[in-house]
N, C-alpha and C positions, 0 to 999 in steps of 0.2 A: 389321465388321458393316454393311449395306449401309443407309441412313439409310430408313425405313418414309414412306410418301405419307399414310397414312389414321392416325386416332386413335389405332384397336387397334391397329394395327400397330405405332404407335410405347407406346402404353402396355407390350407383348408386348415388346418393344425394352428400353426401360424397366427393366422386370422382370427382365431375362437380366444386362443391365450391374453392377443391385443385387445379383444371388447371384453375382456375378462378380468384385465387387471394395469393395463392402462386408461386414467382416467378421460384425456380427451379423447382417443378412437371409442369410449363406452359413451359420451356423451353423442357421439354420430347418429343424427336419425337419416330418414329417405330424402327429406326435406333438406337439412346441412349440406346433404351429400350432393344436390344436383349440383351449383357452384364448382365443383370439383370435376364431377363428370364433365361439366362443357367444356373447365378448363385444359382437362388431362384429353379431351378427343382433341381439341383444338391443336394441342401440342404435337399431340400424333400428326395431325394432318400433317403441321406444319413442318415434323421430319419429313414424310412419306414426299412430301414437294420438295425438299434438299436432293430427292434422289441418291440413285443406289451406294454413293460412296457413304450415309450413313446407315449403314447398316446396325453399328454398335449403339448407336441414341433410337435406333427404333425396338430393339430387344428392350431399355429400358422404359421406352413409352407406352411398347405394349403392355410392359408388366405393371406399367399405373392405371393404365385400363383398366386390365383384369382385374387389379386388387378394387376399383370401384363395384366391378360385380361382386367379388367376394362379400364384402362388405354389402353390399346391399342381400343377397343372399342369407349372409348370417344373420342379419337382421330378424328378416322371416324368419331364418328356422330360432331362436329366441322366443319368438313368439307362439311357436309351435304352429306352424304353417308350411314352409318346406325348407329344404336345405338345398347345398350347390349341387348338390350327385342330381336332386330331382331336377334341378335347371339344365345341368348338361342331357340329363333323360330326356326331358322336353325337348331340346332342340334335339338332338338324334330322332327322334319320330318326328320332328318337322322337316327337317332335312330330306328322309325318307319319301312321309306323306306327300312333299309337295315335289318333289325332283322325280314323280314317276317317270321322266325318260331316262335314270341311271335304275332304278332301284325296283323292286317287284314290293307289293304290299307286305312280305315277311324280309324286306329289308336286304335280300341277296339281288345281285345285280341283275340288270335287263342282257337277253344275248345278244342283243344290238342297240346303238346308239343315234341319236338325231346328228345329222348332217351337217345341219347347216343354225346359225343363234336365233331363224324365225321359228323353226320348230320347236325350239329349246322355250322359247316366251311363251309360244301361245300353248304350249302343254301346263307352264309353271302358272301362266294367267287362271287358266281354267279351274287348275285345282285350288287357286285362293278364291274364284269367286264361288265356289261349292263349298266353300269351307264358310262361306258369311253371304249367303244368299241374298240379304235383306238392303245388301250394299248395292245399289242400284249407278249411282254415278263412278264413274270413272278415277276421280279424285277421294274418291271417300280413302279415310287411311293418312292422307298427307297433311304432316303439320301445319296447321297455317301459320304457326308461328317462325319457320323456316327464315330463312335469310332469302330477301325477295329473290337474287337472283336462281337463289335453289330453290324455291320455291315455282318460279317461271319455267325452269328446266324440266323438273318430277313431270310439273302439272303439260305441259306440252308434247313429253313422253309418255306421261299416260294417255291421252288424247288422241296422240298418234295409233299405239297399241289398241287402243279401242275401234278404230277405222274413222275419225275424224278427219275432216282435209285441214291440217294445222294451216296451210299454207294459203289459204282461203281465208281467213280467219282479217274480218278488218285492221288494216295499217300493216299486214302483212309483205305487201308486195312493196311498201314504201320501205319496212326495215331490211327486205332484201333485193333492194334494189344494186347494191353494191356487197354483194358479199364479202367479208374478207377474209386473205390467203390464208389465215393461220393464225393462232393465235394471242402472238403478237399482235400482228395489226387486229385482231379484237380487241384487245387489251389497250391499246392506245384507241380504240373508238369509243369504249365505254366509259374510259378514264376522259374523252371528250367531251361526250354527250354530261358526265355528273358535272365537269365544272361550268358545261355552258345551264343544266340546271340551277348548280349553285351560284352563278352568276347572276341568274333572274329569281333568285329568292326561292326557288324550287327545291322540295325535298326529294330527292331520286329514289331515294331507300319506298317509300309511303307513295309516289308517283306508280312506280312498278307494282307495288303489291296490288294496289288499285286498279290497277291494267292486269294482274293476271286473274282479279276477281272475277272482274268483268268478262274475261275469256272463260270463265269455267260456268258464270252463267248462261254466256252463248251458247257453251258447247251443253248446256243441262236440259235449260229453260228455264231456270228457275228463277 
């Protein structure tokens, strides 16, 4: 294999020699690997929330990301399907295709920019619903298997972006009835509300998901 000039290259390099001739990274399929990917995002988050004094644990946390795509990348191309160059390919025309408020369709820039972040959504909204037409609801795309409370969040922001009156939306005006300052006192409301659920035998995690079911068939019909 011909020795790589640039980082990727040789990180890309790297990676091939590991499922090549190390025996556990060659035993890795897509399957082994999710376990890992949730753990190493999880990680990240959980510098990214330490704030900017760790800068030097977030260079290595991104670099356990990456090497998760690596790896899953080399995979494919193994199999004779694609490699990493065709996955950075992919996003570079996605990037492009959907960001027409920076980009012209040959990828050189617009001579003027959107203003203000509504302009910037409802152009980026438009171009993904043109891209899968067939996607009719608002939430289609989002895991259900989310973490309730990211899952309540997506699903209420997409709702919004669609022209739905979230705020209308039953039990609405009883959870903001008191809004709070910040979010601290979120964090102590919510850490309130899970122990007064766990107090009466209540699962709060399986309560919520249930509650934003129910909102996304409000807001469908379905």
């Amino acid at each position: 294999m011909a020795e790589s000039t640039t980082a990727v290259g040789r990180l890309v390099q790297v990676v091939a020699q590991l499922r090549e001739h190390c025996l556990w990274t060659a035993a890795l399929t897509h399957e082994s690997l999710v376990e890992y990917l949730i753990e190493e995002s999880h990680e990240l988050a959980e510098v990214i929330e330490a704030g900017p004094g760790a800068s030097a644990e977030l260079k290595g946390e991104l670099a356990d990301v990456l090497f998760q795509v690596l790896l899953h990348a080399r995979i494919q191309e193994e199999a004779g399907n694609f490699n990493f160059e065709d996955v950075a390919e992919y996003l570079s025309a996605k990037l492009v295709r959907r960001n027409r408020h920076v980009f012209k369709p040959d990828g050189s820039l617009q001579e003027s920019f959107p203003e203000s972040i509504e302009e910037i959504v409802a152009s980026y909204d438009a171009v993904k619903q043109g891209e899968r037409p067939e996607r009719d609801s608002p939430f289609d795309g989002i895991p259900p298997t989310l973490p309730a409370l990211t899952l309540a969040a997506k699903s209420i922001g997409r709702a919004r972006r669609a022209g739905v009156p979230v705020d209308q939306q039953p039990g609405s005006s009883e959870a903001g009835s008191r809004p709070p300052a910040s979010e601290t006192e979120l964090g102590d409301l919510l850490l309130a509300v899970v122990s007064q659920a766990s107090a009466a035998g209540l699962d709060a995690e399986q309560a919520l998901r249930g509650a934003v079911r129910r909102f996304q068939r409000g807001v469908t019909g379905a």
